[in-house]
N, C-alpha and C positions, 0 to 999 in steps of 0.2 A: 504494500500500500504506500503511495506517495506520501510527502510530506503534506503537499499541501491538501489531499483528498482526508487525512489524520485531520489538520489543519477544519477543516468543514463539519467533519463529523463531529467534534468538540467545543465549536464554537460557534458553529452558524445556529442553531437551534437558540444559544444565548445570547446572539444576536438577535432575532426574533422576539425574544421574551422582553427585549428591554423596550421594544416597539408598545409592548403595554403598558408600560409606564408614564405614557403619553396620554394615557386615556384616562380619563373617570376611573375612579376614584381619587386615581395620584394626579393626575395632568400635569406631570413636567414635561413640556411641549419636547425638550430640548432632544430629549429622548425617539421623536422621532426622525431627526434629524440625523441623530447619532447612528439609529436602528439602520436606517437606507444608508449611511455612507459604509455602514459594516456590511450590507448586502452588495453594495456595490463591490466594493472591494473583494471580496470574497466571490462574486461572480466573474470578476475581470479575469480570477483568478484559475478559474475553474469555472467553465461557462458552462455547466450541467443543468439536467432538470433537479438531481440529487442535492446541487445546493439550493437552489431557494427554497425547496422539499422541506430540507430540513429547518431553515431559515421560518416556512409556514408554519412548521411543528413548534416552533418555540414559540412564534405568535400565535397562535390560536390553541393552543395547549395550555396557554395561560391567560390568556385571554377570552377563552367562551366555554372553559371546563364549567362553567356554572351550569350549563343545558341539563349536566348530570343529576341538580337539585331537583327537578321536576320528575326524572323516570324515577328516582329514588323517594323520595317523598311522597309524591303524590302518586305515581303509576304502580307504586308494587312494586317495583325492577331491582334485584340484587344486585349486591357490589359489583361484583365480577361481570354481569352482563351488561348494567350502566357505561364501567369504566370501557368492556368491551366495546359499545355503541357510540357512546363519545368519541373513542379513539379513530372509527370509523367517518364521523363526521368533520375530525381535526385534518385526520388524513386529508379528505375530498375536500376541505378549503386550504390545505398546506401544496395541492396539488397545481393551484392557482400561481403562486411564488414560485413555482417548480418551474411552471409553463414560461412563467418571467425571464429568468433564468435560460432556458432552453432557447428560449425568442431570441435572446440576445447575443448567445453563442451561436445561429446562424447567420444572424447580418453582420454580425463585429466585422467580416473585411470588406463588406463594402463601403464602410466607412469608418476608416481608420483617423486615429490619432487624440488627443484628448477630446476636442468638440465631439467627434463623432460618438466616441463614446457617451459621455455624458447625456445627448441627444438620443443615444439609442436606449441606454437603460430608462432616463425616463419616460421615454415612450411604451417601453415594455413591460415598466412596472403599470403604469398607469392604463394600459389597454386591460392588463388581466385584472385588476382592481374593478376596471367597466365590468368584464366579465362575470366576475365571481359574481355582482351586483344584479345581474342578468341571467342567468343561467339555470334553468330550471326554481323559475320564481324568484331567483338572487336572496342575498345575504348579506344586504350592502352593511354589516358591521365591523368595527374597528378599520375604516378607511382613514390610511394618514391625515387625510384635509380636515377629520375631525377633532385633533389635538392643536388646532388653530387656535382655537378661543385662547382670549387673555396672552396672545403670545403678539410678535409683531407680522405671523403672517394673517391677523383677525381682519385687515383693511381689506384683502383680496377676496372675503366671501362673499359678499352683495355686489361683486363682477364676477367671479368665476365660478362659485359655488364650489362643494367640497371635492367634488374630483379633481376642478381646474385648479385648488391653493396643494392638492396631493402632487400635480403638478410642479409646482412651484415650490415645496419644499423640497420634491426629489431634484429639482433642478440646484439648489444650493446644495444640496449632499453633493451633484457632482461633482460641483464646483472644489470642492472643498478634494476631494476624489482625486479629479484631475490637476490638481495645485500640487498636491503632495506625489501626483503621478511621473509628472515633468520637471520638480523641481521648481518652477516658478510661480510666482507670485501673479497674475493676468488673470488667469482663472479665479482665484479666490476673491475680485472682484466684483463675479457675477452673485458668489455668498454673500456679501455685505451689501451688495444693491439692493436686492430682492427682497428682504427682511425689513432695510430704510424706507423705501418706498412705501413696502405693507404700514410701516405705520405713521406715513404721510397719509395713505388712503385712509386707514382710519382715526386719523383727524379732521377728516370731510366730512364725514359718514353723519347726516343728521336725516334720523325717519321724519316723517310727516304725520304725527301723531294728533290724533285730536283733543281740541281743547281743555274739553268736558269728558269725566272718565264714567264711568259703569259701575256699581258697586256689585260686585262678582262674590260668591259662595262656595268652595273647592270644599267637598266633602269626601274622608278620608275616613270609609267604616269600621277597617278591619275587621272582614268576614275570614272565618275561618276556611280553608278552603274545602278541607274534607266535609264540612257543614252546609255548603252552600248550594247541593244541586238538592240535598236530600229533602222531601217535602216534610218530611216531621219537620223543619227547622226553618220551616220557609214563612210561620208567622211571625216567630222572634225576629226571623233580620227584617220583614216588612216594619216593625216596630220600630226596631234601632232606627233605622232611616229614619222613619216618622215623626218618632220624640226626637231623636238628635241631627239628622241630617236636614232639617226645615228650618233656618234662622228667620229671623225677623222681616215684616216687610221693605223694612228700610235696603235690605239686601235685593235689588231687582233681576241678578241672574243667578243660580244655585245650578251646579255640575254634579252631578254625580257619576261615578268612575264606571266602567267598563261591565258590563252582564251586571249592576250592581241590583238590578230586580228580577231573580232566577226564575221567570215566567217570558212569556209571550205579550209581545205588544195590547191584543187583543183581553190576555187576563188581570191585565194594569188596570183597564177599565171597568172589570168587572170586578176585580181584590178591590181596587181602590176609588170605587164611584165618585169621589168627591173630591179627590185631589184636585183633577183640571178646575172645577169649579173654585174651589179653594183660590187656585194657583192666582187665577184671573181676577177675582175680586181685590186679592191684596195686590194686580202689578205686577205679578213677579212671573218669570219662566223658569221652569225646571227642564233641564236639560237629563235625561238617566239611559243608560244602558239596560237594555233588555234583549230580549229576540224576536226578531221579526220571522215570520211564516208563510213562505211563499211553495205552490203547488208541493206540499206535504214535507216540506225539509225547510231547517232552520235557518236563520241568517242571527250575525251578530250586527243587533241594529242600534241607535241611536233615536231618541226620540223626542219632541219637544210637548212642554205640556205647558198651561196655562196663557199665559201674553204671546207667550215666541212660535213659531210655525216652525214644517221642517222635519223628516225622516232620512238616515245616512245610513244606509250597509254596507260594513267593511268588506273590501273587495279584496282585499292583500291575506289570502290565509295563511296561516301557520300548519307547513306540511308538519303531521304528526300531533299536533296540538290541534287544531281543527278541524281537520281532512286527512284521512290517511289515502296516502298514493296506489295504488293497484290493491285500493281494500280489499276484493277477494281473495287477494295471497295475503296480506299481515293480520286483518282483523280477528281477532281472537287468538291471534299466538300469543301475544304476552299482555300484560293489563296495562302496559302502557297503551297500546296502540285502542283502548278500548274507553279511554276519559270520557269524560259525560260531554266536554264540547269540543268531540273529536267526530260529529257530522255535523257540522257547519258548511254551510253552499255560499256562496256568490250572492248578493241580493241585485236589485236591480234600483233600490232609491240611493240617488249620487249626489242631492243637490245639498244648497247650504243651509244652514239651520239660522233662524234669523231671532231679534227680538229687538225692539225700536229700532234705533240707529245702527243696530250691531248684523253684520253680513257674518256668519260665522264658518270658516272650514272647518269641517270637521273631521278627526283623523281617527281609526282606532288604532291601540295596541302599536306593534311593531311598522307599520305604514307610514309612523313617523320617518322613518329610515328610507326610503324610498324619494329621491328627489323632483323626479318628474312629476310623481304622484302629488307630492306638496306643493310644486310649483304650481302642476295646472287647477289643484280644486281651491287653494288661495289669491288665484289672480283676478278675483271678484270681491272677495275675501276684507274686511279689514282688523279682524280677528282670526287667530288659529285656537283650533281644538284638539288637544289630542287626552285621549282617556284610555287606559291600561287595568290590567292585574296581575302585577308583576309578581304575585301569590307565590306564583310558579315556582320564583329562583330562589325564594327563602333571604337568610343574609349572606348574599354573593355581591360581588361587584355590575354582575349584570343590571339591575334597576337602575346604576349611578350611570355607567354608560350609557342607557336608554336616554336618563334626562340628559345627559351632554348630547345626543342626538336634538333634540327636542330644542337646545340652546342654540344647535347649525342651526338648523331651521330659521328660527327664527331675523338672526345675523345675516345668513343670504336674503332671507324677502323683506328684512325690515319692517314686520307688525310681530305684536305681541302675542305671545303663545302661553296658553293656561294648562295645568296639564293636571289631572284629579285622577288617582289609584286606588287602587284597594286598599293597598297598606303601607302606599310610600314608594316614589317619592312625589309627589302631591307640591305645586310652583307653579308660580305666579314668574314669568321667563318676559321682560321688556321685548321693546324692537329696536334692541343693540344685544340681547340676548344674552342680555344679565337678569342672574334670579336674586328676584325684591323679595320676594315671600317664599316660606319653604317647612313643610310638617318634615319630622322625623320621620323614622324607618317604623311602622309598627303602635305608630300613637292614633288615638284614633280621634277626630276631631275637626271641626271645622273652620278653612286658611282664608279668612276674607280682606279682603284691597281692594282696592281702587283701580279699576284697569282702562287704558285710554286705547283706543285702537287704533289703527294708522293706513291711512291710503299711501304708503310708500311704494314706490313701483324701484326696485333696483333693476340695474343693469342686467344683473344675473336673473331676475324676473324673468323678462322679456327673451334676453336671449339664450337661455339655459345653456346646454353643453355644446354651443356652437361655435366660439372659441378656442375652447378646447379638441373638437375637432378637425378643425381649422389647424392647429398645432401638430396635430399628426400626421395631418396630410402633408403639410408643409416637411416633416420628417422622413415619412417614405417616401415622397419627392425626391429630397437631396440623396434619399439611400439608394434607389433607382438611378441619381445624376453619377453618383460613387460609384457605382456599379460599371456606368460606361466607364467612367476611366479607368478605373480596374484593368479591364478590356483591350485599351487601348496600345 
């Protein structure tokens, strides 16, 4: 075995793991910066699928081992079969880094020399980042552009959005890369622009926020989850809501989190005859998760009750958590694949949920992740919704990553995003995608403020990943241009 393939196997894996240290809960940005110039390097070095393979294993091995909380918890699923399924899932997104990897060790001679390099890895990290994000439904988490926040590449999301600042941070790792490659100083120029700039842009960055705010109601019930589908237990948590998640009139909009009424749209009305009436006399809209029921199967819906109009079905499933894939092979082999809202379909209401002045997107669960998805149901939008039950992952770092998702969001489109859970983390997220308000992990209780919403249109609104494809073309252009001379 070579030195440098010893070299990979020992340290490209921990180079991947410090990529999550960039993320929620820790967010030292720096780290991802650190994590890609270690890939780079290490690819330059050894342009295999085995290294960024293993480079994947340490990032998402430590970075999404929480999935494991769910089959273990809540599915029934033993140690050993958990760790085994995990490992399967780390695998098929460490395969993605691999492909990176592999991409780059077949173009590297037609464009030789440090630019080229630089140009080609991040092109190739950033295509298979697209991909993984795509690819059988995608799985756009722990994308580099999302340890942006609070760092200096924050100016660059309300233009590029977070593929296009993944972009731009791999482009400083090359910098820095091909500095130390050649010996010269020219290159590490493009490292110290790119970061100054970012936070010249965000010293412009002012949303378009209105005046006059909202007084908003984020309710945080902490339902148990083994508790919540079972009908013995379905009048106590109608109660809990009842007495405690209903504040004052003064409060004109009140959230409630994700499936947070374990019935049918239809048995809202019928449990609770008098809530909508309720609702309307004092003013107020209630916004709750339920299920909607369309030709004999369920949706996870959204619905508006009192003042506010408006039904939303999340469209974005959770293969294995909602829907299982070729259910006639998995259903009933293990009790994971058998969860209570694991037949969940597709609904067909997409529109916004509204209440006076308020246009509201609304997002559920993991769709927060999803950028196209938030671009186009917010670009009428001057509020974002997004409502979860992050039940699933127990105390993992998964829910902190969520809400740093939910803080992109908000940063590229520039309006305020509310976000209400089951059991945390439950934020009030501006439109500079700073959290003003914010319940603990596990408390249960009601988070109310003042929320202003915002007609911002940013650049990255408008023109979503069109610069940044623009970027690539303009790369396999010059790789194509390389190539003739090669040739020649």
């Amino acid at each position: 075995m070579s030195l440098a393939l010893r070299f990979n196997w020992i340290f490209a894996p921990a180079a991947g793991a410090l990529g999550t240290l960039s993320f929620a809960p820790f967010e030292y940005w720096p780290f991802a910066t650190l994590s890609l110039i270690l890939w780079m390097w290490l690819t330059i070095q050894s342009p295999r699928f085995l290294t960024g393979f293993l480079f994947g294993v340490g990032l998402f091995g430590s970075g999404v081992s929480w999935i494991s909380v769910s089959m273990i918890d809540h599915g029934g699923t033993s140690w050993p079969l958990a760790l085994l399924m995990t490992s399967i899932f780390v695998a098929g997104l460490a395969a993605f880094p691999g492909l990176a990897s592999l991409f780059f060790g077949s173009l590297r001679r037609r464009w030789q020399g440090p630019v080229g390099e630089i140009m080609l890895l991040t092109a190739s990290w950033v295509t298979m980042e697209v991909l993984r994000s795509w690819f059988l439904t995608g799985f756009p988490w722990l994308l580099i552009g999302y340890s942006a926040l609070d760092s200096p590449f924050e100016g660059y999301l309300s233009w590029f959005g977070a593929f296009g600042v993944t972009a731009l941070i791999a482009l400083t790792a090359g910098g820095i890369v091909a500095g130390l490659r050649s010996g010269t100083w020219q290159p590490a120029l493009l490292s110290i622009f790119i970061p100054l700039f970012g936070i010249f842009l965000d010293s412009q960055f002012t949303p378009k926020t209105f005046a006059q705010g909202t007084k908003v109601g984020l309710w945080q019930p902490v339902i148990d989850q083994s508790k919540k589908w079972k009908i013995e237990h379905q009048k106590e948590i109608i109660a809990t809501h009842m007495t405690q998640g209903l504040p004052s009139s003064d409060v004109q909009l009140i959230i409630w989190p994700e499936t947070a009424l374990p019935m049918t749209e239809l048995d809202v009305y019928k449990v609770l005859p008098d809530l909508d009436t309720h609702l309307t006399a004092s003013k107020q809209t209630l916004i709750t998760g339920a299920l909607g029921k369309e030709a004999g199967r369920y949706t996870n819906r959204l619905i508006a009750l009192g003042l506010g109009n408006g039904t939303y079905d999340k469209t974005r499933l959770v293969p294995f958590g909602e829907y299982v894939p070729l259910e006639a092979l998995f259903r009933g082999l293990i009790t994971f694949f058998d969860l209570p809202m694991s037949t969940i379909v597709r609904g067909s209401r997409r529109g916004l949920l509204t209440h006076n002045e308020l246009a509201i997107a609304p997002l559920i669960c993991y769709e927060i992740a999803y950028t196209k998805l938030a671009r186009s149901q917010s670009s009428e939008a001057n509020l974002i919704l997004t409502v979860s039950n992050d039940t699933w992952f127990g105390n993992s770092i998964g829910p902190s990553q969520h809400l740093q998702i939910a803080r992109i969001r908000a940063r590229e489109l520039g309006k305020p995003v509310i976000r209400a859970t089951n059991d945390g983390l439950t934020a009030f997220i501006d439109a500079r995608g700073k959290i003003t308000e914010q319940l603990p992990r596990f408390q249960r209780g009601l988070l109310i403020a003042n929320v202003f919403p915002a007609n911002t249109v940013t650049p990255y609104s408008k023109a979503g990943e069109g610069p940044l494809i623009i970027l690539l073309i303009i790369i396999l252009a010059l790789t194509r241009k390389n190539t003739a001379t090669l040739h020649q």
